[in-house]
C-alpha positions as CSV (number, residue, x, y, z in Angstrom):
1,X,-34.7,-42.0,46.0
2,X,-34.4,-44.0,49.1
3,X,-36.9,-43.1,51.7
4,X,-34.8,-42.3,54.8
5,X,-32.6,-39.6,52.9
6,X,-34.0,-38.9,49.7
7,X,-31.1,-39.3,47.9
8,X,-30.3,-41.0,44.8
9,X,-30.3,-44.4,44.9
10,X,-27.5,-46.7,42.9
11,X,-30.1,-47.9,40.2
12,X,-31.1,-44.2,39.7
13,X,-27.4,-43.0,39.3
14,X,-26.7,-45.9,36.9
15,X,-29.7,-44.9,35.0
16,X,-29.3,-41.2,34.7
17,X,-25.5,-41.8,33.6
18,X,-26.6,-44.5,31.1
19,X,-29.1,-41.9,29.8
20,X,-26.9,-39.3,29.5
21,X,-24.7,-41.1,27.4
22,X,-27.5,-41.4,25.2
23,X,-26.9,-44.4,23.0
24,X,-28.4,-47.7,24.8
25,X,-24.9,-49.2,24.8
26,X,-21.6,-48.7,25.1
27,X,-18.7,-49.1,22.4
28,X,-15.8,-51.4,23.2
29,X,-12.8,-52.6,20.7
30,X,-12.2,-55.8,19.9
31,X,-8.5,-55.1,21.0
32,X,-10.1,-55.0,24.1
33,X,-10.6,-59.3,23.9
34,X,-8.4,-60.0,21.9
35,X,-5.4,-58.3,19.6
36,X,-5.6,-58.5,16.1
37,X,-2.0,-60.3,14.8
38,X,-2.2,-64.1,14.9
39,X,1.1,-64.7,14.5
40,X,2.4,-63.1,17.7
41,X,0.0,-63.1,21.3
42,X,-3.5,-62.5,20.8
43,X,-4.4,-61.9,24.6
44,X,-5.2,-58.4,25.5
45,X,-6.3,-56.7,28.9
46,X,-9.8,-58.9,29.3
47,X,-7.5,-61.2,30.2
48,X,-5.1,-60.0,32.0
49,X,-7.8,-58.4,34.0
50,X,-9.1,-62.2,34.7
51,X,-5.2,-63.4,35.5
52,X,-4.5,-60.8,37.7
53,X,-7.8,-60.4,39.8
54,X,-8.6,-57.2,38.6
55,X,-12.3,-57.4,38.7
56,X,-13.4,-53.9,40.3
57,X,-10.8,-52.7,37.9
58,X,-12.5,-54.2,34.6
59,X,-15.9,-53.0,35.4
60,X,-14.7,-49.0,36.5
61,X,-13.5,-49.0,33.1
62,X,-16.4,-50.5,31.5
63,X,-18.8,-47.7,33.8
64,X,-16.3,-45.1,32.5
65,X,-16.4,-45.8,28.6
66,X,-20.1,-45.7,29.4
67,X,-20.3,-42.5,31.0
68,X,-17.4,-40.8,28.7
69,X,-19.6,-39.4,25.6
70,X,-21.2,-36.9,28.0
71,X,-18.6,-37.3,31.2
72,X,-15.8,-35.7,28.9
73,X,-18.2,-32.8,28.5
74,X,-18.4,-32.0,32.2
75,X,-16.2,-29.0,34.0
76,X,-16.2,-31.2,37.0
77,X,-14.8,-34.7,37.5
78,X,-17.7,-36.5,39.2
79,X,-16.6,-37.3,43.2
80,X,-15.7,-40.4,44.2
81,X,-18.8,-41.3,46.2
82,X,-21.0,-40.9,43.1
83,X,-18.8,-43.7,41.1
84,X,-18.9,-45.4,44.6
85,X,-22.9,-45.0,44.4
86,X,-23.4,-46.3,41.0
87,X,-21.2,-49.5,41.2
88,X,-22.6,-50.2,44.6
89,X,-24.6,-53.7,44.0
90,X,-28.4,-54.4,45.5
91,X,-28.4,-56.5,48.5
92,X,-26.9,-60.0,48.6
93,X,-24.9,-60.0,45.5
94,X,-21.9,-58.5,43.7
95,X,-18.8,-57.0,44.7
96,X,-18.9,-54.2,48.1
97,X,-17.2,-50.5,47.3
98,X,-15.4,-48.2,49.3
99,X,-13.6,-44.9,48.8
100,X,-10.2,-47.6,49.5
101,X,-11.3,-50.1,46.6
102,X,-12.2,-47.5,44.4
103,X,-9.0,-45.3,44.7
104,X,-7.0,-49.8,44.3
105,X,-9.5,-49.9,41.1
106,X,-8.5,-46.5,39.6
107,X,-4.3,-47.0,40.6
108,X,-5.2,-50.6,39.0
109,X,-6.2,-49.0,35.6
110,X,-3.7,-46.6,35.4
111,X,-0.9,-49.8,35.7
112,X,-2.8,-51.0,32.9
113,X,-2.5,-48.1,30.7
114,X,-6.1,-48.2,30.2
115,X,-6.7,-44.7,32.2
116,X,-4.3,-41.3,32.3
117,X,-2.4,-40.6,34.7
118,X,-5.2,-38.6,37.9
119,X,-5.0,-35.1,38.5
120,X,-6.6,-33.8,41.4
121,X,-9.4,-31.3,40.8
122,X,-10.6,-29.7,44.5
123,X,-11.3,-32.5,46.3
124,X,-12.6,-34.5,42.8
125,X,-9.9,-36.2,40.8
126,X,-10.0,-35.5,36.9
127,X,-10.3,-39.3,34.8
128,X,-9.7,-39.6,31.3
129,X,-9.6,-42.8,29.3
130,X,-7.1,-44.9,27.4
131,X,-7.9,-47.1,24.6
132,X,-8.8,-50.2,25.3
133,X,-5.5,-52.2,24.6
134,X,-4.1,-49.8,26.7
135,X,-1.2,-48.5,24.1
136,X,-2.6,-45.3,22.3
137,X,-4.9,-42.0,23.7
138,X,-8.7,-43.0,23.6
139,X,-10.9,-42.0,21.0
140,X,-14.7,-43.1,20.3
141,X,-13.8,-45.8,17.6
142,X,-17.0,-44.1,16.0
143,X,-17.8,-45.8,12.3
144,X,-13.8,-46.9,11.9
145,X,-13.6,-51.0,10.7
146,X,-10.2,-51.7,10.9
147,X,-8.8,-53.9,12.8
148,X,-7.7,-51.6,15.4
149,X,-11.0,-49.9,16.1
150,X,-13.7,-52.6,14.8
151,X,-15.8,-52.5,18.1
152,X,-18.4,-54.3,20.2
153,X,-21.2,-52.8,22.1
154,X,-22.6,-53.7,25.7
155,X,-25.9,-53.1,26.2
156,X,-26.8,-50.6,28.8
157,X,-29.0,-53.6,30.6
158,X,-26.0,-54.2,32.0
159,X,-26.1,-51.4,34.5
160,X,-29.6,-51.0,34.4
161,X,-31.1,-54.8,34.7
162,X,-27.7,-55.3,37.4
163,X,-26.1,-57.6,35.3
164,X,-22.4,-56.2,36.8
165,X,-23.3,-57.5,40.1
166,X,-24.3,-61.1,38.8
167,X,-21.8,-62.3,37.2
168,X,-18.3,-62.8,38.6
169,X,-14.9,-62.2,37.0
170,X,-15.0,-65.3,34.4
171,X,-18.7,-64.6,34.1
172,X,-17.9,-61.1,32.8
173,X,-15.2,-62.2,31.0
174,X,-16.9,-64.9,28.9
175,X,-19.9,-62.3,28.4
176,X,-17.3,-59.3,26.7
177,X,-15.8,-62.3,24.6
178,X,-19.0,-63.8,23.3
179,X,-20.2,-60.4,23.3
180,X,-16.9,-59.9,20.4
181,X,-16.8,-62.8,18.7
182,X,-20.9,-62.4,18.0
183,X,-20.9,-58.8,16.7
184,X,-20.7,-59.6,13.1
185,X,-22.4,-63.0,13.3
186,X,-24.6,-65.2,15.8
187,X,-22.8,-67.5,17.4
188,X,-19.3,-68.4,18.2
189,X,-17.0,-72.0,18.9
190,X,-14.9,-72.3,21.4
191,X,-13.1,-74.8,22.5
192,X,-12.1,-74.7,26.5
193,X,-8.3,-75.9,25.3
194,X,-7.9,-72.7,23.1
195,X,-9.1,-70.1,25.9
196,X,-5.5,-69.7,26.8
197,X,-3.7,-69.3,23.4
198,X,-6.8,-67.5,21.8
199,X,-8.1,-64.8,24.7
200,X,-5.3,-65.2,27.9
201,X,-7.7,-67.4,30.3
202,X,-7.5,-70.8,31.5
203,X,-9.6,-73.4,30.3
204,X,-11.0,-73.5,34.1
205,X,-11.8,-70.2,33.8
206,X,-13.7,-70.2,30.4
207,X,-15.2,-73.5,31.9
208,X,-16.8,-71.3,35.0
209,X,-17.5,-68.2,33.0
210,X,-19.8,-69.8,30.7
211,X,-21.7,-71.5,33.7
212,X,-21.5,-68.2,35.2
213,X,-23.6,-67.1,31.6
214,X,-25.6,-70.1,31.9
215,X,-26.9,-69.4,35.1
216,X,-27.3,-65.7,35.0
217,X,-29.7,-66.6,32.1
218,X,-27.5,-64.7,29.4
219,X,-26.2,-67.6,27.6
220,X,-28.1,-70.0,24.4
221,X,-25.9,-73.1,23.6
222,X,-26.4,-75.1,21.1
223,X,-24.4,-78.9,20.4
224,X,-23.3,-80.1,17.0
225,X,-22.8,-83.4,16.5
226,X,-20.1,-84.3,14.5
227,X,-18.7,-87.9,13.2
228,X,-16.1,-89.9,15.5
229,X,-15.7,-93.2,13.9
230,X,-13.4,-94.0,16.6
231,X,-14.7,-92.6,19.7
232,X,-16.8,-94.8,21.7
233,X,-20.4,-92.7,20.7
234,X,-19.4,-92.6,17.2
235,X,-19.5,-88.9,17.3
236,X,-18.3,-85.8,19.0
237,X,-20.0,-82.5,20.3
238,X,-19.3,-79.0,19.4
239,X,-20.7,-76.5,21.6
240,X,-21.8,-72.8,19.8
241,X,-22.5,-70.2,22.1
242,X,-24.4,-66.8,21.8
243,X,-26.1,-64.3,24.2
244,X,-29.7,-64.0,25.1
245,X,-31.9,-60.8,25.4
246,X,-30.5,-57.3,24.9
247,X,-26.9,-59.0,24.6
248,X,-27.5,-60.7,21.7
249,X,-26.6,-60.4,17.6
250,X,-29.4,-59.2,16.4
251,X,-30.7,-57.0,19.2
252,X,-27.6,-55.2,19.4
253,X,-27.2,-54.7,16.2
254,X,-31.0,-53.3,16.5
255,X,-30.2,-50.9,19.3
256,X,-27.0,-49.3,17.2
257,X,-29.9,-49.1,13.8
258,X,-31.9,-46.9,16.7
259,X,-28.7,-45.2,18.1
260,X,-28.0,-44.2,14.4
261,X,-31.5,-43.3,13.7
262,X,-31.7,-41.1,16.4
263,X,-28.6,-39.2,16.1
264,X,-29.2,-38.5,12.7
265,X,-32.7,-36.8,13.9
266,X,-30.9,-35.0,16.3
267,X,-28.3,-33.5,13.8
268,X,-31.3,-33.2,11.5
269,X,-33.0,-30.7,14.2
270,X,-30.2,-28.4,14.9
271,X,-29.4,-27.8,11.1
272,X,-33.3,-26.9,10.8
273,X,-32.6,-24.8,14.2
274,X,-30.1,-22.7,12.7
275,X,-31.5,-22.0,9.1
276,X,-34.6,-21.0,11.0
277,X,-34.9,-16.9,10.9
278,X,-34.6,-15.5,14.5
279,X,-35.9,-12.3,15.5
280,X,-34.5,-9.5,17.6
281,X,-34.7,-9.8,21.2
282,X,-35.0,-13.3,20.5
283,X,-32.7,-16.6,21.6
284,X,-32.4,-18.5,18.6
């Protein structure tokens, strides 16, 4: 709570909504990066997000998808001033909110497809997702593996360790598609020329994202050397990325053996709850 008011703070709101959704992390498609036909456009909403500026926009959605497993649940929409609070940065970095950018970040969404269309609830405004490419209702992609709802997670470090306010546009942008391309192994290629054709961002871009990685601490490179008989070294350098900490391959694939672990203790518990006699006068 800050000391003036005692109110919640930013970091507390993140934190209680990140616990609340109870997983560690937060499930995003691959449609989200990327679309799954190679013979027609593979670019999806990551970057059109990065093409058209719509930063505040990509990170509301990613603090909604977080917040959904328990926020669909809720009678109430949460006000404004709460998502306000909770993407609100600490001093001297990230992006500044305001009820104005917040309503441009929600009217941004929806002319992506990737939110319904608002209803006003009292003086609240009722928020319901889309899926992630934006074309179909959303639904958790849960344990589905094909290609339309094979999925990624995002640590919830990202909230909580204020990752969202270090890392700007082609930062976050690199992160979601090293983030996909290293779910299902450790590292990833990417040549700055294929950027464009492969996820819908320049070559610039994916140039400054990954420095963006780099300096934010969140990004392991390593060079392969490989032969160039003509080239004035006598080889060339491949660069393989992955993602440090929480964000990388095999911790997230920890976190989701935990997630798993846990829910099945949970669903374990409320069969034992109701086989167990109850009494009368008693709640169960």
């Amino acid at each position: 709570m800050t000391e003036e008011t005692g109110a919640a703070t930013p970091a507390q709101t993140r934190a209680t909504m990140t616990r609340l959704a109870g997983r560690g992390y937060v499930q995003l498609r691959h449609i989200f990066v990327q679309l799954p036909d190679s013979d027609k456009p593979r670019a999806s909403i990551v970057g059109r997000a990065v093409h058209e500026r719509r930063h505040r926009a990509l990170l509301l959605y990613l603090l909604l998808l977080t917040c959904w497993p328990w926020l669909k649940e809720n009678e109430k929409p949460l006000a404004a001033s709460v998502w306000i609070r909770a993407l609100t940065p600490p001093k001297g970095g990230g992006l500044t909110w305001s009820p104005s950018t917040l309503s441009r970040a929600w009217l941004d969404l929806e002319e992506m497809g990737l939110i319904e269309e608002r209803t006003r609830q009292g003086r609240a405004t009722t928020i319901i997702p889309r899926r992630e490419d934006g074309a179909e209702e959303y639904e958790v992609p849960g344990g589905r593996t094909d290609r339309w709802n094979t999925y990624f997670s995002i640590p919830d470090a990202f909230w909580n360790e204020e990752i969202f306010a270090k890392l700007s546009l082609p930062g976050l942008a690199m992160l979601l598609i090293i983030a996909k391309e290293t779910s299902k192994k450790k590292e990833m290629y990417l040549p700055y020329n294929k950027a464009k054709e492969w996820y819908g961002i320049s070559a610039k871009s994916a140039q400054n994202g990954i420095a963006d990685l780099d300096k934010a601490g969140l990004l392991h490179r390593r060079e392969e050397h490989l032969l160039a008989p003509l080239s004035p070294t006598g080889y060339t350098v491949r660069n393989w990325y992955s993602l440090k900490g929480d964000f990388g391959n095999e911790a997230r694939k920890a976190q989701a053996k935990l997630a798993d672990k846990e829910r099945r203790a949970r669903l374990k518990a409320r069969e034992k709850q109701k086989k167990s006699p109850t009494f009368k006068g008693e709640k169960p």
